[in-house]
DRENKESE-750243 format. One record per residue (C-alpha): z, y, x; residue in one letter. Coordinates in steps of 0.25 Angstrom, whole numbers. Each point is the difference from the previous one (the first is absolute). Layout:
<pts>
<pt><Z>Z</Z><Y>Y</Y><X>X</X><type>A</type></pt>
...
</pts>
This chain:
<pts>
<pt><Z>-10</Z><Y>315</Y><X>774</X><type>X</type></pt>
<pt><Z>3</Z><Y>16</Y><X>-3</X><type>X</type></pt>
<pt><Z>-9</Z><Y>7</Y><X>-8</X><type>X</type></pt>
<pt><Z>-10</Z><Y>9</Y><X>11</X><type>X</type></pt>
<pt><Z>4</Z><Y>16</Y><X>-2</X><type>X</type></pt>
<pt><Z>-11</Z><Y>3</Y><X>-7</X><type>X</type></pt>
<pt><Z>1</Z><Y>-8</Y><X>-10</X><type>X</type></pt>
<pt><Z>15</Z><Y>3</Y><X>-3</X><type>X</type></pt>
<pt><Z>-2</Z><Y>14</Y><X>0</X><type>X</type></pt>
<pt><Z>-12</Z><Y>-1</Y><X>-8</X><type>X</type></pt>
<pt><Z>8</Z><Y>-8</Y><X>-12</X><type>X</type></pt>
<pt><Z>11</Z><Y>10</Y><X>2</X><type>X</type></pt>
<pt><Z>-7</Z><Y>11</Y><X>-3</X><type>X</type></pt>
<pt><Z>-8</Z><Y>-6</Y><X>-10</X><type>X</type></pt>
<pt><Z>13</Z><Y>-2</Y><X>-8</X><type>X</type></pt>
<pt><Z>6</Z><Y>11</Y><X>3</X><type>X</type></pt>
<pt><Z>-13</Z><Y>9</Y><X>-7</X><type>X</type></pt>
<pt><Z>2</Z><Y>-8</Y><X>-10</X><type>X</type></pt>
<pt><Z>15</Z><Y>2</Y><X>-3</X><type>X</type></pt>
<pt><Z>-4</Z><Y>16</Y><X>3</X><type>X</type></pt>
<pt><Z>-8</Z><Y>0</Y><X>-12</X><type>X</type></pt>
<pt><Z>9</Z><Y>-9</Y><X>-10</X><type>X</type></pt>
<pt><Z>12</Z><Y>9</Y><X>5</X><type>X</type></pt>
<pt><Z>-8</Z><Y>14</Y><X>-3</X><type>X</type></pt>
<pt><Z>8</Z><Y>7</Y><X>-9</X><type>X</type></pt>
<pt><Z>-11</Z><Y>3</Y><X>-8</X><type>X</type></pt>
<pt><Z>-16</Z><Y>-6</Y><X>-6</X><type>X</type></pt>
<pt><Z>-4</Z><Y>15</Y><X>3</X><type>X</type></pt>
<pt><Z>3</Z><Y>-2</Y><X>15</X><type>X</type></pt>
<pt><Z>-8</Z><Y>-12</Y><X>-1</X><type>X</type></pt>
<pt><Z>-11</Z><Y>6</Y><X>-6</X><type>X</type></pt>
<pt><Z>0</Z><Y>11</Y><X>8</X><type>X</type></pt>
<pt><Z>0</Z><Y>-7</Y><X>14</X><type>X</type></pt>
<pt><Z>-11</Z><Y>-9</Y><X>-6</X><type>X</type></pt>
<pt><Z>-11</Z><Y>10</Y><X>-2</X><type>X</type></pt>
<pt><Z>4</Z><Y>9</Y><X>11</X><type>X</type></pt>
<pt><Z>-2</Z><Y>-13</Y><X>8</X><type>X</type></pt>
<pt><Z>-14</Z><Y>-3</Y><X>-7</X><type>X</type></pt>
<pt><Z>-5</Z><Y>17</Y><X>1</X><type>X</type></pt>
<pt><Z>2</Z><Y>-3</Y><X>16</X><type>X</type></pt>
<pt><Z>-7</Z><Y>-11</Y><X>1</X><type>X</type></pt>
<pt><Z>-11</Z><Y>6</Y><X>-9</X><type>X</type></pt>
<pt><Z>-2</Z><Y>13</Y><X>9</X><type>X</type></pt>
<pt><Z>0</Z><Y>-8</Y><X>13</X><type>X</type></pt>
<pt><Z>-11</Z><Y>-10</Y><X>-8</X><type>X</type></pt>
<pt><Z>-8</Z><Y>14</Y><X>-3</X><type>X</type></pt>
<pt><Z>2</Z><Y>5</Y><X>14</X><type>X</type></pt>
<pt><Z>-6</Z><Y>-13</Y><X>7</X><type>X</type></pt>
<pt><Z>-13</Z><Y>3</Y><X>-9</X><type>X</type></pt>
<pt><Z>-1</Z><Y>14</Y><X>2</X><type>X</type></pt>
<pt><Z>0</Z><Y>-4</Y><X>16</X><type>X</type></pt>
<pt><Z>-11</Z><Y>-11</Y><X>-4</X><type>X</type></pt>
<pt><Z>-10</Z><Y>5</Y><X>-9</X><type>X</type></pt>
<pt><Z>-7</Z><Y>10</Y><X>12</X><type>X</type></pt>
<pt><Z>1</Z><Y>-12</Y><X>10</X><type>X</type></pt>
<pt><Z>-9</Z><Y>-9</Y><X>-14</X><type>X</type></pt>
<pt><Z>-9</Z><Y>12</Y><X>0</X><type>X</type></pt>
<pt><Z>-3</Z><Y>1</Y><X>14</X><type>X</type></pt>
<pt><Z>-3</Z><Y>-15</Y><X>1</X><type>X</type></pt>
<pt><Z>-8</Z><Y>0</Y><X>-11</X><type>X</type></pt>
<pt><Z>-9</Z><Y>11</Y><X>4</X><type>X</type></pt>
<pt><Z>0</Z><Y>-7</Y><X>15</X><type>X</type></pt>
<pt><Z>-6</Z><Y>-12</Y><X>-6</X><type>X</type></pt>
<pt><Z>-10</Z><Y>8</Y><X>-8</X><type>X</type></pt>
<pt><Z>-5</Z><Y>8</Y><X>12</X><type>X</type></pt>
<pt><Z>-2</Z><Y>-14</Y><X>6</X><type>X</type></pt>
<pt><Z>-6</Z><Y>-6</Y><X>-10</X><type>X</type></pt>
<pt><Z>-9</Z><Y>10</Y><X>-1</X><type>X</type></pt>
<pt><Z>-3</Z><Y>3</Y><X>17</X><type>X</type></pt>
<pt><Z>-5</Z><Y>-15</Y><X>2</X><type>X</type></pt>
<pt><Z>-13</Z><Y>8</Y><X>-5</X><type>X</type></pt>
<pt><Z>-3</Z><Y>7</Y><X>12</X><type>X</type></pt>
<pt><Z>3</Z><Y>-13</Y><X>8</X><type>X</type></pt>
<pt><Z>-10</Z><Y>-9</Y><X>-6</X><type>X</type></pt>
<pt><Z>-10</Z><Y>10</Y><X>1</X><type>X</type></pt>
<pt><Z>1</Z><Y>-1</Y><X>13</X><type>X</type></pt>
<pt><Z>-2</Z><Y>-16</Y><X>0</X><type>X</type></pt>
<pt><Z>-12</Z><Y>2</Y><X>-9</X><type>X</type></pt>
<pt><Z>-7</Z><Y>7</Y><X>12</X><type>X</type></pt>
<pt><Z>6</Z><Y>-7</Y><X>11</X><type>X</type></pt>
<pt><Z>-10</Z><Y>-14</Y><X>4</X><type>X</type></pt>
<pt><Z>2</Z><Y>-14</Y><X>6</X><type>X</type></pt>
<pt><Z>14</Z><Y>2</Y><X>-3</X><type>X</type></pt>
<pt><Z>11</Z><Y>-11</Y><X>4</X><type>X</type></pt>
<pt><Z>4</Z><Y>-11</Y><X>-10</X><type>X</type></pt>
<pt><Z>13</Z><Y>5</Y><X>2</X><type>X</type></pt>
<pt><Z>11</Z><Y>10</Y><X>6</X><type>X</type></pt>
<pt><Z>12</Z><Y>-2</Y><X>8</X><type>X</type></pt>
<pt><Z>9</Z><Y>9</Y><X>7</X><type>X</type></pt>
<pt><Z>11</Z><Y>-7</Y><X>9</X><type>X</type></pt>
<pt><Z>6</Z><Y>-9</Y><X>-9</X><type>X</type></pt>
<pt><Z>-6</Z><Y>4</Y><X>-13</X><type>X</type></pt>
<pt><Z>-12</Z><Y>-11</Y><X>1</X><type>X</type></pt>
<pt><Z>-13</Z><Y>-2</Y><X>-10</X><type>X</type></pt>
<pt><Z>2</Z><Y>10</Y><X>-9</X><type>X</type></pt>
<pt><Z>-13</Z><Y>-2</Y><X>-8</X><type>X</type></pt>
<pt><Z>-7</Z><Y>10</Y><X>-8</X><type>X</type></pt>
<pt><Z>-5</Z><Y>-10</Y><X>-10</X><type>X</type></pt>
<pt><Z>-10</Z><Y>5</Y><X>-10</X><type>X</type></pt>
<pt><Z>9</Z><Y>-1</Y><X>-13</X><type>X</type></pt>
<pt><Z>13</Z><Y>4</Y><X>7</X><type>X</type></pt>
<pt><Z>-9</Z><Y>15</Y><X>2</X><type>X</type></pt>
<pt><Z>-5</Z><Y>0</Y><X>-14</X><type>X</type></pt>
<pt><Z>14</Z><Y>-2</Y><X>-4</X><type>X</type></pt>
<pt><Z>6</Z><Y>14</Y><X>7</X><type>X</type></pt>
<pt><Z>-12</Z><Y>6</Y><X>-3</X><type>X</type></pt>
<pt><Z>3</Z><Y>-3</Y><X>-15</X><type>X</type></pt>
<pt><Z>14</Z><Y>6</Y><X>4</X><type>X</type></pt>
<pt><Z>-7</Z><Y>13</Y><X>5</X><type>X</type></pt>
<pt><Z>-7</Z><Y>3</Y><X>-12</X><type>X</type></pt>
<pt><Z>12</Z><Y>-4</Y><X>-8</X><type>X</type></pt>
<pt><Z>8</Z><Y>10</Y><X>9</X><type>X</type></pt>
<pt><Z>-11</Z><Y>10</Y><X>-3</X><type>X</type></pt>
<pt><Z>0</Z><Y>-2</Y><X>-14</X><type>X</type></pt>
<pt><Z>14</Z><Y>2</Y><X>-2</X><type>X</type></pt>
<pt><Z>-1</Z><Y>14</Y><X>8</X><type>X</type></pt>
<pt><Z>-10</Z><Y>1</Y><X>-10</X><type>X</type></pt>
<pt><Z>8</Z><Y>-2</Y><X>-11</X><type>X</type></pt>
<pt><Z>12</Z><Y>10</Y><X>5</X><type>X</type></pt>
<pt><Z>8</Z><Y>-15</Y><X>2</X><type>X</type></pt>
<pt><Z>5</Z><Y>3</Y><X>15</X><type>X</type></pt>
<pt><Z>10</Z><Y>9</Y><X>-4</X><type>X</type></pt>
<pt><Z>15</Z><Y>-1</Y><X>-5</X><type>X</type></pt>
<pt><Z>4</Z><Y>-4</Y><X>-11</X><type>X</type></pt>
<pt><Z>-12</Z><Y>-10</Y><X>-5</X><type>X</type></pt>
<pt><Z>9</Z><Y>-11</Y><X>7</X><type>X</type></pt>
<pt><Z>-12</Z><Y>-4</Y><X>6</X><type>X</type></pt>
<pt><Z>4</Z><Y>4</Y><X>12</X><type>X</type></pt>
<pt><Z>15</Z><Y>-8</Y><X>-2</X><type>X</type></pt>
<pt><Z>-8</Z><Y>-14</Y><X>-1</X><type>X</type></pt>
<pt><Z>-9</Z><Y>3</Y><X>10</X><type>X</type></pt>
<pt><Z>12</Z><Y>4</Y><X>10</X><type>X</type></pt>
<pt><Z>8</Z><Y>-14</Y><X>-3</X><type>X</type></pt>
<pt><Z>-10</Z><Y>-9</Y><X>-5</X><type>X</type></pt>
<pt><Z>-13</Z><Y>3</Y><X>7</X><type>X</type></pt>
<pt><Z>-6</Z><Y>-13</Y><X>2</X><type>X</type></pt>
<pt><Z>2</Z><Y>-3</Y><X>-16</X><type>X</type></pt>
<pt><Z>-7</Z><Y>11</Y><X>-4</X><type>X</type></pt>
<pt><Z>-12</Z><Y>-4</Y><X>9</X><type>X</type></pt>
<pt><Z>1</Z><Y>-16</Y><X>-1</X><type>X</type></pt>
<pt><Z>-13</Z><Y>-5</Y><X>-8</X><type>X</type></pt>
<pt><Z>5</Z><Y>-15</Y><X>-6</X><type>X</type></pt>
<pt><Z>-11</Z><Y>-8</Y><X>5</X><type>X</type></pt>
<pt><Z>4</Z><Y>-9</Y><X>-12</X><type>X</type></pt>
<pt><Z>-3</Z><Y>11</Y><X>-10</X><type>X</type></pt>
<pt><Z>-15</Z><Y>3</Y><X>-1</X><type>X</type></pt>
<pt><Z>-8</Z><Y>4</Y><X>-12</X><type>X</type></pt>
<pt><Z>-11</Z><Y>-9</Y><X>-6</X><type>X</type></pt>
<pt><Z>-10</Z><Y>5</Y><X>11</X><type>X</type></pt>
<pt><Z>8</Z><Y>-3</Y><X>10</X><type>X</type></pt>
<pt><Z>3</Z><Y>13</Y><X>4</X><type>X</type></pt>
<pt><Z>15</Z><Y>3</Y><X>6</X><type>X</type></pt>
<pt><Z>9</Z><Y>6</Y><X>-9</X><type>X</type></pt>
<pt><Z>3</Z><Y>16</Y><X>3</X><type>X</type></pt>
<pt><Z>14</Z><Y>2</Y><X>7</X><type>X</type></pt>
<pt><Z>9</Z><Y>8</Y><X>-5</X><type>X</type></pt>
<pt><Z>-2</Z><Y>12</Y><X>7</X><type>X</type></pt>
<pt><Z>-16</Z><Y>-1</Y><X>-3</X><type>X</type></pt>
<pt><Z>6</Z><Y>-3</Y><X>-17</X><type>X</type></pt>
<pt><Z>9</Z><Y>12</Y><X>2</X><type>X</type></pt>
<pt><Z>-9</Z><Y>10</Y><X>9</X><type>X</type></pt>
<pt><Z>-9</Z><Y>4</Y><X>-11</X><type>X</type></pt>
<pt><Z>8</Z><Y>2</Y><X>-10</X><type>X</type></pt>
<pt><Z>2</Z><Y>18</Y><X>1</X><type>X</type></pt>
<pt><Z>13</Z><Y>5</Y><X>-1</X><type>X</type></pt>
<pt><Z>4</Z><Y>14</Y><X>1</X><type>X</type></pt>
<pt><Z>11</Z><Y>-2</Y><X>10</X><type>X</type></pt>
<pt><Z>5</Z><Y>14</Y><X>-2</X><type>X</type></pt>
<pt><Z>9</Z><Y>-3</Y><X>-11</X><type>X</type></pt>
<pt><Z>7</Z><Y>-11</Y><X>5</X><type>X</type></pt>
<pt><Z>11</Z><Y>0</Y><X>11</X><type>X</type></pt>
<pt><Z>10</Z><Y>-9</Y><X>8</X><type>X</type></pt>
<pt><Z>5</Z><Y>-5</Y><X>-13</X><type>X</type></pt>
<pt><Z>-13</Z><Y>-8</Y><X>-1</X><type>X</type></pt>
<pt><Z>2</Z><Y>-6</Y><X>13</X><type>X</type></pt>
<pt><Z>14</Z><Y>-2</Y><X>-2</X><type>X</type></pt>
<pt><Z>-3</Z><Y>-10</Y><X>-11</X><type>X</type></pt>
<pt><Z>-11</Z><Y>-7</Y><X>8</X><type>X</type></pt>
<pt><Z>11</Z><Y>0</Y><X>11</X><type>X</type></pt>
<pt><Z>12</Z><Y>-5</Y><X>-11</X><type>X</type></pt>
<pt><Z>-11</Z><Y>-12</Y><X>-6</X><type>X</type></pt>
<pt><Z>-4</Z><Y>-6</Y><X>14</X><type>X</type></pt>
<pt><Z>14</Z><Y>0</Y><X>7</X><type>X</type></pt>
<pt><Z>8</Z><Y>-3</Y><X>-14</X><type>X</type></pt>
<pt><Z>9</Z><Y>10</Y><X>1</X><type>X</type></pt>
<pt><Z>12</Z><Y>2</Y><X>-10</X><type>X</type></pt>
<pt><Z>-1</Z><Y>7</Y><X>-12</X><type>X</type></pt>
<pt><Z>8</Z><Y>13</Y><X>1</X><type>X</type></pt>
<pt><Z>10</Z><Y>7</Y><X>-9</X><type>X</type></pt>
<pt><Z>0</Z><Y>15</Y><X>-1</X><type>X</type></pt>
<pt><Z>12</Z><Y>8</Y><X>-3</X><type>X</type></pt>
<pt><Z>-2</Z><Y>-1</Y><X>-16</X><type>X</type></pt>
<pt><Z>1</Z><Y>-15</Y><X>1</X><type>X</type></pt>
<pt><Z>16</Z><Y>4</Y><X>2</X><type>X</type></pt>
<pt><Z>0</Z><Y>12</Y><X>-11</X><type>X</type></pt>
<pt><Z>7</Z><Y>-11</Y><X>-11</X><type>X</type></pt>
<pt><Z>8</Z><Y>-7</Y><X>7</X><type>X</type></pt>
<pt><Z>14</Z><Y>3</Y><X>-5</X><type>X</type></pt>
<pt><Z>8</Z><Y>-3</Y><X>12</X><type>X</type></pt>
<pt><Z>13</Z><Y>5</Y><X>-7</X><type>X</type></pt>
<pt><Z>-3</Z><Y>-10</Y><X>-13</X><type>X</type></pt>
<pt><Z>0</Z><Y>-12</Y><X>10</X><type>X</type></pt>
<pt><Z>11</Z><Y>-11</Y><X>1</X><type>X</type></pt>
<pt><Z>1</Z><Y>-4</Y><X>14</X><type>X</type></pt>
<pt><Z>-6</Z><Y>-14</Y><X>-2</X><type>X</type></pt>
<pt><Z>-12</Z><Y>9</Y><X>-4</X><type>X</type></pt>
<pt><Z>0</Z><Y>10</Y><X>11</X><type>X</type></pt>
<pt><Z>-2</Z><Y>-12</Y><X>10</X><type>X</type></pt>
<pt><Z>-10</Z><Y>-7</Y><X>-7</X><type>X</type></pt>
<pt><Z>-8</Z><Y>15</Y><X>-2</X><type>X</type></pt>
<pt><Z>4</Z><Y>-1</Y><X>16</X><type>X</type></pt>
<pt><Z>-6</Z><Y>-14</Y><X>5</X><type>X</type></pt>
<pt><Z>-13</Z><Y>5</Y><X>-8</X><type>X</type></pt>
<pt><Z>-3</Z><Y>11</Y><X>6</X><type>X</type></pt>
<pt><Z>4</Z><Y>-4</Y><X>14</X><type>X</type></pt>
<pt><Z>-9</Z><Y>-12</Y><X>-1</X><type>X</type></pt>
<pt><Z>-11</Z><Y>12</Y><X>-1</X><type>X</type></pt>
<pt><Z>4</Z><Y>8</Y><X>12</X><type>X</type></pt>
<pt><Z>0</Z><Y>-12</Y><X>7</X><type>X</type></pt>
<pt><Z>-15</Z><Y>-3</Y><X>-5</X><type>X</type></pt>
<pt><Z>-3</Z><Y>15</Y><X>5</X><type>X</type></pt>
<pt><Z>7</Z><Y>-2</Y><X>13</X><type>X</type></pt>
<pt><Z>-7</Z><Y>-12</Y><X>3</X><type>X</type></pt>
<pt><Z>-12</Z><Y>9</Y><X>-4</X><type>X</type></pt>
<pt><Z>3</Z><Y>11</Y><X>9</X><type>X</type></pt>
<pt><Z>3</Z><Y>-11</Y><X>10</X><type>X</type></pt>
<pt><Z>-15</Z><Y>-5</Y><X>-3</X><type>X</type></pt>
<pt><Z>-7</Z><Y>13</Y><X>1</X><type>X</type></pt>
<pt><Z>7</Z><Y>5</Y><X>14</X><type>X</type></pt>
<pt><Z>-7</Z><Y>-13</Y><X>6</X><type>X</type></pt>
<pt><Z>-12</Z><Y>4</Y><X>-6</X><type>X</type></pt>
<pt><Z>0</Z><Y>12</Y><X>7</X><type>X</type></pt>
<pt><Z>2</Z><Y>-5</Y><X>13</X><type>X</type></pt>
<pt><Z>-11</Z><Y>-12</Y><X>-3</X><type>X</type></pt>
<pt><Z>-10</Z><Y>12</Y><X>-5</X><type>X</type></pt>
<pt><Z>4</Z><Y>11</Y><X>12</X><type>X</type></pt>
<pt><Z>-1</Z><Y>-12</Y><X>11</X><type>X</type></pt>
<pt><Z>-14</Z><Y>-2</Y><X>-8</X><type>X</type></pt>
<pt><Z>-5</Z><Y>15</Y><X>1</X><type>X</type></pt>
<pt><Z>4</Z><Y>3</Y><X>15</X><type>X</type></pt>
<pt><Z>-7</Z><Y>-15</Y><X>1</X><type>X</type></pt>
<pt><Z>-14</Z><Y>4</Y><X>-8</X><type>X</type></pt>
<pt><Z>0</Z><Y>14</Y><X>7</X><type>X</type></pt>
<pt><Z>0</Z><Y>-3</Y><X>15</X><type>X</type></pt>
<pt><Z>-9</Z><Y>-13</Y><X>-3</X><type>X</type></pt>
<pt><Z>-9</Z><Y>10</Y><X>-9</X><type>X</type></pt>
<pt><Z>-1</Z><Y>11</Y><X>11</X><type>X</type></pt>
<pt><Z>-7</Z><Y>-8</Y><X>10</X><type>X</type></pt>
<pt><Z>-9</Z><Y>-7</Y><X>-10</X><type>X</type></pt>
<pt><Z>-6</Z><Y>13</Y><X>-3</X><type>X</type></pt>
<pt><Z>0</Z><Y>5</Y><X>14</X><type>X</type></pt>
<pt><Z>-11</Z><Y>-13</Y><X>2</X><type>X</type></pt>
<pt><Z>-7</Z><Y>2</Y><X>-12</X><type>X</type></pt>
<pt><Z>-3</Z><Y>13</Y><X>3</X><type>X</type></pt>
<pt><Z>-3</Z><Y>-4</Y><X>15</X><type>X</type></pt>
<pt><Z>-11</Z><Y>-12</Y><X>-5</X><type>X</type></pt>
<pt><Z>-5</Z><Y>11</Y><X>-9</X><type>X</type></pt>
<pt><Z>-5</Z><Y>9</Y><X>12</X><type>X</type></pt>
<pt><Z>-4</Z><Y>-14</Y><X>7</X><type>X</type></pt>
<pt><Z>-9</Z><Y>-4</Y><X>-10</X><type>X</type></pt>
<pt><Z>-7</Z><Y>13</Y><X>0</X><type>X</type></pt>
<pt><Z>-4</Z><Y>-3</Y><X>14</X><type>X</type></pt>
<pt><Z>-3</Z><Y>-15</Y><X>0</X><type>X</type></pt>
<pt><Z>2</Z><Y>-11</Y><X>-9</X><type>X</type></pt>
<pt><Z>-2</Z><Y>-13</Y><X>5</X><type>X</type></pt>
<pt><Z>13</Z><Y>-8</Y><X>4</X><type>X</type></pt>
<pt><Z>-7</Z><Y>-6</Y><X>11</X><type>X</type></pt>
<pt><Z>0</Z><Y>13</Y><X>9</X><type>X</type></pt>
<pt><Z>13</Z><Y>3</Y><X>-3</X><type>X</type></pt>
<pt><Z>9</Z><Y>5</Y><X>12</X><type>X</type></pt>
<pt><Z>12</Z><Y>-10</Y><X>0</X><type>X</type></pt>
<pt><Z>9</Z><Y>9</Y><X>-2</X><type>X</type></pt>
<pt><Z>-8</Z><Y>6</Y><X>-13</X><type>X</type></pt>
<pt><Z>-1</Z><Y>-15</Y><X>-6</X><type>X</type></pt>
<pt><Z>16</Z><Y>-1</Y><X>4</X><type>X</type></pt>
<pt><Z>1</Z><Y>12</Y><X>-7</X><type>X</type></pt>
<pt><Z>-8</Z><Y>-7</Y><X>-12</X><type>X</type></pt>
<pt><Z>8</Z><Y>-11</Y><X>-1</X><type>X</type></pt>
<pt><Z>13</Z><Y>8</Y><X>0</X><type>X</type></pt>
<pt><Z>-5</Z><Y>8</Y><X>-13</X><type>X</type></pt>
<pt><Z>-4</Z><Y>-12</Y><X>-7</X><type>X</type></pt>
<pt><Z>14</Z><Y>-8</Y><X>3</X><type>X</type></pt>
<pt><Z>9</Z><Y>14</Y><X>-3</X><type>X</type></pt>
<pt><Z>-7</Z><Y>0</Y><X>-13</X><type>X</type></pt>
<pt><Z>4</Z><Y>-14</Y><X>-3</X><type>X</type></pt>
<pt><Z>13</Z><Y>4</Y><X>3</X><type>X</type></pt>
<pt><Z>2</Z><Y>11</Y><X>-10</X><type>X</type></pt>
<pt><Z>-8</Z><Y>-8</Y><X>-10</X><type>X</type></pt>
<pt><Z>11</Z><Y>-11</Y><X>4</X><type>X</type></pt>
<pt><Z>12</Z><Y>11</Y><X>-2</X><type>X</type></pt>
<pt><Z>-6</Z><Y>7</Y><X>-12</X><type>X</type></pt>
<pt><Z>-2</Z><Y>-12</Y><X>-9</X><type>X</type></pt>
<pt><Z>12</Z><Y>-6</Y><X>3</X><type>X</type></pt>
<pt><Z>10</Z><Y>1</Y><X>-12</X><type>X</type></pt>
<pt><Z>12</Z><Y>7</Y><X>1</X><type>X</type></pt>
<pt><Z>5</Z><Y>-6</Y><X>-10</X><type>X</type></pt>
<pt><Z>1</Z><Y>-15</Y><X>-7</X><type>X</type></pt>
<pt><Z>2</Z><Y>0</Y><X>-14</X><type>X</type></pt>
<pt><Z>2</Z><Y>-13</Y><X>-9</X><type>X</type></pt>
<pt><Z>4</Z><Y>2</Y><X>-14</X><type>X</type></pt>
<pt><Z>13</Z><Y>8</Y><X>1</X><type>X</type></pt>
<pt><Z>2</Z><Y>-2</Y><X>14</X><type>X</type></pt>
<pt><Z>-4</Z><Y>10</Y><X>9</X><type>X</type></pt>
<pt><Z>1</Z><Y>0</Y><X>17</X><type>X</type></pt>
<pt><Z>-3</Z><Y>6</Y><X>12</X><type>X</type></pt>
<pt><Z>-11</Z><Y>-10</Y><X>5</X><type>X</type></pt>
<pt><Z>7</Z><Y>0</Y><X>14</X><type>X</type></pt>
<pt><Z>-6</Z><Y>-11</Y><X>6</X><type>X</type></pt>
<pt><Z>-16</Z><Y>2</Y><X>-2</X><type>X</type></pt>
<pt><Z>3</Z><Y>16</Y><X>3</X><type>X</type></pt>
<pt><Z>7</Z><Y>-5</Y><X>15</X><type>X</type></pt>
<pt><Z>-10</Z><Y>-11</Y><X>2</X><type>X</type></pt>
<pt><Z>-13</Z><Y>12</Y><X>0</X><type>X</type></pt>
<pt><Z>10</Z><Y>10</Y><X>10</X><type>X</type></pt>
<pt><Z>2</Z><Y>-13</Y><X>9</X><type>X</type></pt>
<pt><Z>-16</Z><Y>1</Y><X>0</X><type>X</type></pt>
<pt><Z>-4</Z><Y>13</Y><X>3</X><type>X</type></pt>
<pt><Z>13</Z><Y>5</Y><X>7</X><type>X</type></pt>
<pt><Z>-9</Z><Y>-1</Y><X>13</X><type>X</type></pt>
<pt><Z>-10</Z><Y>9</Y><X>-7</X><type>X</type></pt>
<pt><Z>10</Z><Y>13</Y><X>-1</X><type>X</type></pt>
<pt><Z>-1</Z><Y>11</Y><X>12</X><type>X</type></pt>
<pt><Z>13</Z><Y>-3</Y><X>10</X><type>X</type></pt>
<pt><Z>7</Z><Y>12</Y><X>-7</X><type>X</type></pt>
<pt><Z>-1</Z><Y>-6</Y><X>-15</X><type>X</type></pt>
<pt><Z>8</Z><Y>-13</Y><X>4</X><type>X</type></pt>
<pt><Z>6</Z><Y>-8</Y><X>-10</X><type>X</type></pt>
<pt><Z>13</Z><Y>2</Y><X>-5</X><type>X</type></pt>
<pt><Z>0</Z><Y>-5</Y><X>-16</X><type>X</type></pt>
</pts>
């Protein structure tokens, strides 16, 4: 049976590359190609971070304004009597509001506070790079880990929060490295890491060798480039997600807000303002569903885009979104 097309071509070119480098004329050809291959490579890496770090610091602050407007929501349920056991809106059935789940993102709220406080909600703490990709890990309490009263250990966010940092003096370099540490990016060389290499002094054998080296590590930084280009489509797909859904949660908490001035008991509630209550409470799930979802799994040196548990809360609260925000991730 002949070999598929593909296939030949593939092993014919491969071994003509090959033959290309061992018939140069010169190891400084080879040297030269090399890093010229490897500076391409290291430019379009840095380029696909330039696009990525506004699209970190927009979702980062998104999840804090969140985090921090589920205040003016349970003060409206703090005033609000003979409320249902539940919410459900279309498909979106039970949501509960259970007593520990609200002191839970109330905890979140003051943690949010405290970091606004502490000048943390700004680029360049890398608060906001953790919080953009992993944002249920730094809000997760271990119900396993509790202290010797029994008392729940502080999240992450509630450990880091308090601690002041004057975010003026740091930049995107910080978040970079937040960024580099949770996706497991490649180590980069700069320009000096080529100053002493004396091309002209190499036997061929050498220049090849100096040749699969450094092309294993444009190969790394492409594969990283590669990485953080889904990245961005995971985090644009989450923004444009997060905004609409956040849009009409704030238009019904600012609606329950004037509703409760005038009555308060869920009993007399029009159905249309109760309808209107339940679609509050279940878009606020929603977000809380997308916000604390991780964008990012990370196990030991292994990094991924945590597709499927990302496509799984779309499928959802896809029916949530207005007509003109549909799906298209």
């Amino acid at each position: 049976m002949p070999l598929p097309l593909a296939i030949w071509a593939a092993a014919g070119l491969g071994a003509a590359g090959v033959g290309l480098y061992k018939n140069m004329t010169n190891a400084k050809a080879i040297v030269k190609e090399t890093i010229s291959r490897y500076t391409e490579e290291r430019y379009k890496f840095y380029k696909q971070e330039e696009k990525l770090m506004p699209l970190i610091s927009e979702l980062g602050l998104l999840k804090l304004a969140l985090w921090k407007s589920y205040g003016r929501m349970f003060a409206v349920l703090d005033v609000i009597e003979n409320q249902p056991g539940h919410y459900s809106f279309r498909n979106h059935m039970d949501v509960h509001m259970f007593p520990a789940a609200v002191r839970k993102l109330k905890k979140i709220g003051l943690a949010v506070e405290a970091a606004h406080q502490n000048k943390l909600d700004k680029i360049g703490t890398g608060l906001l790079t953790a919080i953009a990709l992993h944002g249920g890990a730094v809000n997760s309490y271990n119900e396993d880990r509790k202290d010797l009263q029994g008392k729940e250990e502080p999240t992450i966010l509630e450990k880091i929060s308090v601690v002041p940092m004057d975010s003026d003096e740091y930049g995107e370099l910080e978040e970079l490295a937040v960024l580099k540490a949770l996706m497991n990016l490649p180590a980069i060389l700069g320009d000096e890491a080529f100053e002493e290499v004396e091309a002209e002094k190499m036997t061929k054998e050498e220049a090849i060798k100096f040749k699969h080296k450094i092309d294993n590590r444009s190969l790394n930084l492409a594969d990283g480039s590669g990485k953080l280009q889904r990245l961005h489509d995971v985090l644009a797909s989450t923004i444009r997600i997060m905004k609409a859904l956040n849009k009409q949660y704030l238009e019904q908490v600012a609606y329950m807000e004037k509703l409760v001035k005038v009555r308060t008991d869920y009993k007399e509630f029009s159905l249309e303002e109760k309808d209107n209550l339940n679609f509050g409470i279940v878009l606020g799930h929603a977000l809380r569903q997308v916000a604390k979802t991780d964008l990012v799994l990370k196990n030991g040196d292994v990094s991924v885009i945590n597709n499927a548990e990302i496509y799984a809360v779309y499928d959802e609260i896809h029916d949530l979104l207005p007509a003109e925000e549909p799906l298209n991730c």
